[in-house]
C-alpha positions in Angstrom: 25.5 -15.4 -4.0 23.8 -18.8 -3.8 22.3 -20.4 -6.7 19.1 -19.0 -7.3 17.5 -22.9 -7.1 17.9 -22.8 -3.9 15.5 -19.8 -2.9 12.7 -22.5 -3.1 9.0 -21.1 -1.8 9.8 -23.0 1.1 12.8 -20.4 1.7 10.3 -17.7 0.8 7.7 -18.6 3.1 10.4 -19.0 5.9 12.0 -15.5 5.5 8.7 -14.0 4.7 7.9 -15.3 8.9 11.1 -14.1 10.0 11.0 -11.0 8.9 7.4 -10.3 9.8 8.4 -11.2 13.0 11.7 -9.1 13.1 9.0 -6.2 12.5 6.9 -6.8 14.9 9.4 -7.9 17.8 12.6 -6.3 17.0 14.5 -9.0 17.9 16.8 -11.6 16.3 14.7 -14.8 15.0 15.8 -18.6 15.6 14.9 -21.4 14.1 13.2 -22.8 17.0 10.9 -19.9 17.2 10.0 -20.4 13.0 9.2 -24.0 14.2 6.7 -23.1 16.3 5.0 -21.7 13.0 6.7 -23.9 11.1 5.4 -27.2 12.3 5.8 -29.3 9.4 9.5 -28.4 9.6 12.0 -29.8 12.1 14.7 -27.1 13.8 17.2 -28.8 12.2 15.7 -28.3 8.3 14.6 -24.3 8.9 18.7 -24.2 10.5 19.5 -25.2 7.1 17.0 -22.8 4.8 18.4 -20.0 7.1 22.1 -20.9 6.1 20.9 -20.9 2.6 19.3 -17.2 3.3 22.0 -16.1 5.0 24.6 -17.2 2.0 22.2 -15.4 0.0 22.6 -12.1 1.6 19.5 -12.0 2.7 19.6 -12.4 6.5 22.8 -12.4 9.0 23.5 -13.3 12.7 24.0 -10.4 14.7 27.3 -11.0 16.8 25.0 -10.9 20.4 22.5 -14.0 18.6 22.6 -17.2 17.1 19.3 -15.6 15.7 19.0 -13.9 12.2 17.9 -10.5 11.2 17.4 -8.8 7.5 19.6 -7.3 5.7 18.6 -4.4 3.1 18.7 -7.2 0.4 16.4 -9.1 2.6 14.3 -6.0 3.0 13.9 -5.2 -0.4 12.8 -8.5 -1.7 10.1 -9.1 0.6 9.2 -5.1 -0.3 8.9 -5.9 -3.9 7.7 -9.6 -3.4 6.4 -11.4 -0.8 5.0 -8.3 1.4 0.7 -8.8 1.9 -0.5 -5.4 2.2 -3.2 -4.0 4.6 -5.1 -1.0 3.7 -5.9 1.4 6.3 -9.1 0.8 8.8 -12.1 2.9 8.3 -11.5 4.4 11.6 -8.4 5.2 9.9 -9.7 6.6 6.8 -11.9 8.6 8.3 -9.4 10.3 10.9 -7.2 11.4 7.7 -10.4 12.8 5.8 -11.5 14.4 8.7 -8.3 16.2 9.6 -7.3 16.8 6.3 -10.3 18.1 4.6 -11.3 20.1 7.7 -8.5 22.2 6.6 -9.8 23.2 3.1 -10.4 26.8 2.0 -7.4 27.5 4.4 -3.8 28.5 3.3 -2.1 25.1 1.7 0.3 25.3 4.4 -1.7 24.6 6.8 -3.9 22.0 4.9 0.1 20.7 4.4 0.6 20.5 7.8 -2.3 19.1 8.9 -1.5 16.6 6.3 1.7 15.8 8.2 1.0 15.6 11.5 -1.8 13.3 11.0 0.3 10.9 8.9 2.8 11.1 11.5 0.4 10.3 14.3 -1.2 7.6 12.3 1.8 5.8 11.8 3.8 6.8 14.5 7.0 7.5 12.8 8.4 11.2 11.1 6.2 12.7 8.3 7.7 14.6 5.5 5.5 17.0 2.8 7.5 18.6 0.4 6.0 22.6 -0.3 4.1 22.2 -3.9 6.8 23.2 -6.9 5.1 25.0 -9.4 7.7 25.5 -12.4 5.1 27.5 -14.9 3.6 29.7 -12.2 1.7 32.5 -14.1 2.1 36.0 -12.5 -1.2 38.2 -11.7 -0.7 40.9 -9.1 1.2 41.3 -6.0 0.7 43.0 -2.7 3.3 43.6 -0.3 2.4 44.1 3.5 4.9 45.5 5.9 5.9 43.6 8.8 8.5 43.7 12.0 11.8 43.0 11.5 12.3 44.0 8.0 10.0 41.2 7.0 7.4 41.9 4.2 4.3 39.5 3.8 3.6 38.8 -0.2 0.4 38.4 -1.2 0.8 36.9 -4.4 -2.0 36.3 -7.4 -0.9 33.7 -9.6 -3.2 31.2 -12.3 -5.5 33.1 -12.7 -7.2 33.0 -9.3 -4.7 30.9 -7.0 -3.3 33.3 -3.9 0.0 32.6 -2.1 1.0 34.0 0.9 4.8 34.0 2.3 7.4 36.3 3.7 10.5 37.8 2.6 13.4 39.2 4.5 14.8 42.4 2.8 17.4 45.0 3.5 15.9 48.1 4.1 12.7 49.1 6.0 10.0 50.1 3.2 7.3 52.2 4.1 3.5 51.2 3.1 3.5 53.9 0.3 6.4 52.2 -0.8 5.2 49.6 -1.1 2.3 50.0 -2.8 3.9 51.9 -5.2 6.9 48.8 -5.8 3.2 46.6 -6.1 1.6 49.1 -8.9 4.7 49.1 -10.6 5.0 45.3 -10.5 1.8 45.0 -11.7 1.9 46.6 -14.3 5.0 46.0 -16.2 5.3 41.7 -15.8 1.7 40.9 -15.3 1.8 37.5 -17.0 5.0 36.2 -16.8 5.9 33.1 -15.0 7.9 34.1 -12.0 11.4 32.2 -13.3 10.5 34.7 -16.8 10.3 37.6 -14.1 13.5 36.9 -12.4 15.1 36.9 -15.3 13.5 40.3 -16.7 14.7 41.3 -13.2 18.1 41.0 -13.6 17.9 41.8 -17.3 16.9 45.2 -17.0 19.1 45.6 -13.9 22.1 45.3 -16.3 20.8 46.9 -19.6 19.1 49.9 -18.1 20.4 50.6 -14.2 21.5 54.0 -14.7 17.5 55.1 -15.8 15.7 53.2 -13.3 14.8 55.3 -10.2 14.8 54.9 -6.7 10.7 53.0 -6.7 11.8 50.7 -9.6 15.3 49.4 -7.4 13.0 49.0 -4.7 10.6 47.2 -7.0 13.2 44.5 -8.5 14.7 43.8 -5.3 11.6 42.5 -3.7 10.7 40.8 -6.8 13.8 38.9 -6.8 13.3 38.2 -3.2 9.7 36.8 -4.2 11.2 34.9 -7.4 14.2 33.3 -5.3 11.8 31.8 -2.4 9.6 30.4 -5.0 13.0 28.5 -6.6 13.7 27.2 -2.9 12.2 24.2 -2.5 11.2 23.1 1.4 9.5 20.9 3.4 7.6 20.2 6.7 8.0 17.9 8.9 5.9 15.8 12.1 6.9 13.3 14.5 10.1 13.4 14.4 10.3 12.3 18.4 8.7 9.1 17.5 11.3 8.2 16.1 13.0 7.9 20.1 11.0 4.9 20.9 13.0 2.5 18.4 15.4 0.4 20.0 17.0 1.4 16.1 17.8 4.3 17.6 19.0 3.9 21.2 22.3 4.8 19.9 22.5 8.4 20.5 25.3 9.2 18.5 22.7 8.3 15.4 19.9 9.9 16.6 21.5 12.9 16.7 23.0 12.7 13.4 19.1 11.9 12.2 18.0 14.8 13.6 20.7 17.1 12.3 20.0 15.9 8.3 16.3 16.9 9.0 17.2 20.5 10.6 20.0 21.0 7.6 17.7 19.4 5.1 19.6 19.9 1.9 20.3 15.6 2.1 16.2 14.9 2.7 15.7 17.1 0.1 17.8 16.0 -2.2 16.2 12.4 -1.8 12.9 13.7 -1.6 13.8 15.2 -5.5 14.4 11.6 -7.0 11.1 10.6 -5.5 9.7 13.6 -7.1 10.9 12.6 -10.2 9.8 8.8 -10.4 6.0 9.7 -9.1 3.8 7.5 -7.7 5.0 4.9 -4.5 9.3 4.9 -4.1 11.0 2.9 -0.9 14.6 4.1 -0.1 15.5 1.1 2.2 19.0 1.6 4.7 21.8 2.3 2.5 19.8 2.7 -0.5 19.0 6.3 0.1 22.6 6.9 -0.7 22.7 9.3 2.6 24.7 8.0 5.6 22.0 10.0 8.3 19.4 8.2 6.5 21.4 4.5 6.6 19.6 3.0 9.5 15.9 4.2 8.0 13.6 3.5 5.5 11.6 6.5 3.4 8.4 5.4 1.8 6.9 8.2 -0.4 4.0 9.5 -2.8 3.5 12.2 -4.9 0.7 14.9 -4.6 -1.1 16.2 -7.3 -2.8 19.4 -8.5 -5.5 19.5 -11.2 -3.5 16.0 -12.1 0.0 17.5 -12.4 2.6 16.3 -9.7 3.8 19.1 -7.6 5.2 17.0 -4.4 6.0 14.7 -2.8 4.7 13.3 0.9 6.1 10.1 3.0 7.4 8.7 6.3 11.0 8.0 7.7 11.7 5.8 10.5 13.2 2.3 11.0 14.1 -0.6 8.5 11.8 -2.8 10.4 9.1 -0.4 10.0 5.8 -2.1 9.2 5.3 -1.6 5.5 2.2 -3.6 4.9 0.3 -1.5 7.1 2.9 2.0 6.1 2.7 2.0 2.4 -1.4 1.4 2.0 -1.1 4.8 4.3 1.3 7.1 2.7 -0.7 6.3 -0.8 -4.1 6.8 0.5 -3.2 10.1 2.2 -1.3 11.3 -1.1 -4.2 10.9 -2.6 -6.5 12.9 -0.5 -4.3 15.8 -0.1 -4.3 15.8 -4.1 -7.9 16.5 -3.6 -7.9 18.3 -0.7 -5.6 21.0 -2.7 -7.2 21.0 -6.2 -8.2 24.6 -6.8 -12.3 24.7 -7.2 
């Protein structure tokens, strides 16, 4: 590494320019194109500050071009210091209100995938929304609908007032009697647990008391536990994922697929998605920084959602390291903040 001395604010201007226009051009810069901003500088003297970058770490010479690009170090400090921000237009502010809160009063799915999709189309690269994780969830009542396919929609009470809706896959057809007989019982004997408290009342009188429990109550637990488990499964939805194919970034095809494969298997995203849960507030996983090798050749930009001020989520783009992230990160923060609202129980 070079002496820090020698990252003057001349240096910083300079790669400040060269990777603003790495961004916008995707191709590698030479000094005689930062003369032509540069004009107070000769070629010769920005040849020399780019030497000096590029024995920083901070810029290197593809093999193709005597030009430089960034590297992740180079990345990261103009992130965290030298990047000028530009909020969102009003045209843009508006189309995320619009679309977002036009969605309110129906299922948070959809108010979550609205969310997405117009994030995604905004900023033209993939959207991600983790589903809201809600570790004290308060148990009310429960109503089981049948379905094809041994699939059972669960209409599920919980805080009071809040209603859920999802679907479980279970093992045996149930008829609606059934059902609502699984649904009284339910109802009755965990009303106001938290649903990790009724899993584990679940399986506790499973093992204590199996030999008294009758044919409604086995039916009972095992949809519970199917209700308990999808709420411990953490998921997300995504949008945009094609625009992601007009990158040069990702002309190789080999990496696009492997891109699109960590997105369909998801356990990777996630897993990445968690740490950003954990900090709150704006996180940037640039390249090789998101410690996933599908992700290596992308940056993530996040936010977390709230509800009624608690964090429950987390929201953000992928796409390439050159993405713009003056214009990006203003985005992803404004629409984290409206879906907060848009998603606050009245």
């Amino acid at each position: 590494m070079a002496k820090k001395e020698t990252f003057t604010e001349r240096s910083q201007r300079l790669l400040k320019r060269l990777i603003e226009r790495y961004i916008n051009e995707g191709l590698p810069v030479g000094s005689r194109t930062l003369a032509e901003e540069e004009l107070a500088l000769s070629p010769a003297t920005i040849r020399h500050v780019l030497s000096d970058l590029e024995a920083m770490g901070l810029v290197e010479s593809p093999h193709t071009s005597a030009g430089r690009i960034p590297t992740v170090n180079g990345y990261r400090l103009f992130v965290d210091s030298l990047l000028t921000m530009s909020p969102p237009s009003t045209d843009e502010i508006k189309s995320l209100e619009q679309q977002i809160f036009a969605c309110v009063g129906q299922l948070e799915t959809e108010i979550l995938e609205s969310t997405s999709q117009t994030l995604s189309g905004l900023t033209q690269l993939a959207s991600v929304v983790t589903l809201p994780k809600r570790q004290l969830v308060s148990f009310r009542q429960i109503e089981f609908l049948p379905l094809s396919d041994k699939r059972i929609l669960v209409i599920l009470v919980v805080n009071e007032k809040e209603v859920q809706n999802r679907i479980i896959q279970v093992q045996t057809d149930y008829s609606p009697s059934q059902l609502q007989q699984a649904a009284n019982y339910l109802n009755a004997r965990f009303q106001g647990q938290t649903l990790s408290q009724l899993r584990e009342l679940i399986l506790r009188e499973m093992q204590q008391d199996r030999q008294n429990l009758n044919e409604m109550m086995l039916m009972a637990i095992e949809l519970a536990d199917q209700v308990a488990i999808s709420e411990q499964q953490q998921d997300y939805l995504m949008a945009g994922q094609t625009n992601l194919m007009q990158f040069v970034d990702f002309a190789d095809m080999e990496r696009l697929k492997a891109l699109f494969e960590a997105f369909q298997a998801k356990q990777g995203v996630l897993h990445l998605l968690e740490q950003c849960f954990c900090a709150e507030g704006i996180q940037i996983f640039i390249g090789k920084e998101s410690g996933y090798q599908p992700l290596s050749h992308c940056s993530v930009v996040t936010s977390t959602y709230a509800i009624d001020g608690k964090v429950v989520g987390v929201l953000g783009v992928i796409g390439p390291t050159r993405m713009n992230y003056q214009r990006v990160i203003p985005m992803v923060d404004l629409t984290a903040k409206l879906l907060s609202t848009a998603i606050t129980p009245t």
